[in-house]
C-alpha positions as a printed Julia matrix, in Angstrom:
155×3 Matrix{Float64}:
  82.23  25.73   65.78
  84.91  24.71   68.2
  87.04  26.83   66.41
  85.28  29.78   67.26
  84.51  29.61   70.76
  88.13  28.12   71.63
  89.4   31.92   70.08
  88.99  34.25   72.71
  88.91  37.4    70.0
  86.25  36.1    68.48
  82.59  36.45   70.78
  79.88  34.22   69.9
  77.64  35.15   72.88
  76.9   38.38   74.0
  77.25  38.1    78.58
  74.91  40.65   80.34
  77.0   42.49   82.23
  77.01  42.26   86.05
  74.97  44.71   88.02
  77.03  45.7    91.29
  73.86  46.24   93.25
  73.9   49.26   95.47
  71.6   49.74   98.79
  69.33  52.9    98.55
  70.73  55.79   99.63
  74.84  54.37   98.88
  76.44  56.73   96.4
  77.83  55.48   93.36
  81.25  53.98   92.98
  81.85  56.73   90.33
  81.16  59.74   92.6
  82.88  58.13   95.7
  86.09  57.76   93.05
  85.54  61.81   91.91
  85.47  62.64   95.72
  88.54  61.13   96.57
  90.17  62.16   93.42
  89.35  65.7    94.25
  91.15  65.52   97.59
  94.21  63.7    96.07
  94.55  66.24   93.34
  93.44  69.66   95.55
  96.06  68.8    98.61
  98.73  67.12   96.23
  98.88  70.61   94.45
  98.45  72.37   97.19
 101.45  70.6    98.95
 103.66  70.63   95.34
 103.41  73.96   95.07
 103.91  75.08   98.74
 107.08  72.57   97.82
 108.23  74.9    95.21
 107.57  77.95   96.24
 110.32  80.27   97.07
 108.97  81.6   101.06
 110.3   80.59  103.86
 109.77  77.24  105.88
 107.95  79.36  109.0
 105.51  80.48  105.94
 105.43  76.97  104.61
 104.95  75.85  107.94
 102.31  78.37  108.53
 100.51  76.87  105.11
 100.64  73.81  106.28
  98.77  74.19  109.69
  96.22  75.99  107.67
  95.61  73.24  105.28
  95.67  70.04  107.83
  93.45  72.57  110.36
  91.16  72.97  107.49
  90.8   69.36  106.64
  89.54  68.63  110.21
  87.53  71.47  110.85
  85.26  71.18  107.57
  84.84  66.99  108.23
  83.98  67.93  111.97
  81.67  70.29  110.65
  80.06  68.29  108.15
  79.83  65.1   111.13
  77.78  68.22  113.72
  75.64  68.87  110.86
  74.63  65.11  109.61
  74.27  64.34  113.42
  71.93  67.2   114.01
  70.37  66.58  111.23
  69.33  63.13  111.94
  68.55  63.74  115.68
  71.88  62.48  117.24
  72.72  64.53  119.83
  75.38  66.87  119.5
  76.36  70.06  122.11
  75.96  72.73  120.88
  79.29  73.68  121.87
  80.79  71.3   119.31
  78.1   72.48  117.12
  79.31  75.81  117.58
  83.26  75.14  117.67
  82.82  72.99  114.69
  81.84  76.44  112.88
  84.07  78.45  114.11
  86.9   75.96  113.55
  85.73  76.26  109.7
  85.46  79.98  109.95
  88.74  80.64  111.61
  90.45  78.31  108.66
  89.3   80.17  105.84
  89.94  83.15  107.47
  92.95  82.57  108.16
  93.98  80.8   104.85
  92.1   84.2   103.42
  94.3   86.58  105.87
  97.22  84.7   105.14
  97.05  85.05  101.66
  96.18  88.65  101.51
  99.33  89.86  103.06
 102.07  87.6   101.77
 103.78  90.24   99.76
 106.4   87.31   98.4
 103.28  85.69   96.51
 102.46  86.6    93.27
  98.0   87.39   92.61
  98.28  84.22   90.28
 100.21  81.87   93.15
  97.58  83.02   95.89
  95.04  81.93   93.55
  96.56  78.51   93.1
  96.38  78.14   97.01
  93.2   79.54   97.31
  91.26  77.52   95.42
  93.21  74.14   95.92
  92.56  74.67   99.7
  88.56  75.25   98.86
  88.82  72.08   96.53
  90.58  70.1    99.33
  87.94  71.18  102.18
  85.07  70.25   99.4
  86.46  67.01   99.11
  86.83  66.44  102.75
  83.48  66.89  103.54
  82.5   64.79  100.43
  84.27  62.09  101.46
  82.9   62.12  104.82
  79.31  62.25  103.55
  79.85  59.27  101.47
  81.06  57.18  104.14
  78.6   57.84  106.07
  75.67  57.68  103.59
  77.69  53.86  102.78
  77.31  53.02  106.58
  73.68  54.25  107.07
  72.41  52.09  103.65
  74.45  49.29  104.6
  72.9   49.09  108.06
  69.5   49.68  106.34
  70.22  46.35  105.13
């Protein structure tokens, strides 16, 4: 008997696994980890690809600003609406810019991308819907940090 339970291949007893408690309302390790691979994968292609492409650096430049502009606008905007939301105050001029910021990002990415004759329909695709992935992820990511901090202060 020894024998056996000095072999580490060979399992005598079966161990209940470990529960990782979570607080109510904390989103799962598993959807925290798909949130921040979506961002690492949407901006990392995104950024490869404006990398490789063949336009100029004011154009790359100009994709760029879009993209980092994007990011903040759509966590800003997801912050005004959680805060409203939950009766923190918030102006309503940064309620309002916070919008627009979002609005003027997409437009722009949307503008951009419509009359950049040196991209090909299946390239403005690519950035299209790796910049939509990226801003998705961004406000993901912001929701589950703050839905970590409100259920660990919960207690």
């Amino acid at each position: 008997m020894s024998e056996v339970n000095g072999n580490p291949l060979v399992k005598d007893e079966k161990k209940p696994k470990v529960k990782v408690e979570r607080k109510e309302g904390e989103p799962t390790a598993a959807f925290k980890g798909a949130s921040w691979a979506a961002l690492v994968i949407g901006v990392s292609a995104y950024l490869i690809g404006l990398f490789n492409a063949g336009m100029e650096l004011n154009e790359k430049g100009y994709y760029f600003a879009v993209l980092v502009f994007g990011l903040y606008a759509a966590v800003s905007l997801q912050k005004a609406v959680r805060d409203k939301e939950e009766d923190i105050p918030v102006s309503g001029i940064y309620y309002g810019l916070s919008w627009f910021a979002v609005i003027i990002a997409i437009s722009l990415m949307a503008i951009g991308l419509y009359n950049a004759g040196s991209i090909i329909l299946s390239e403005k695709g690519f950035y299209g819907m790796s910049f939509v992935l990226s801003l998705f992820a961004a406000i993901t990511i912001q929701k589950n940090i703050r839905d970590t901090q409100v259920a660990k202060e919960r207690g």
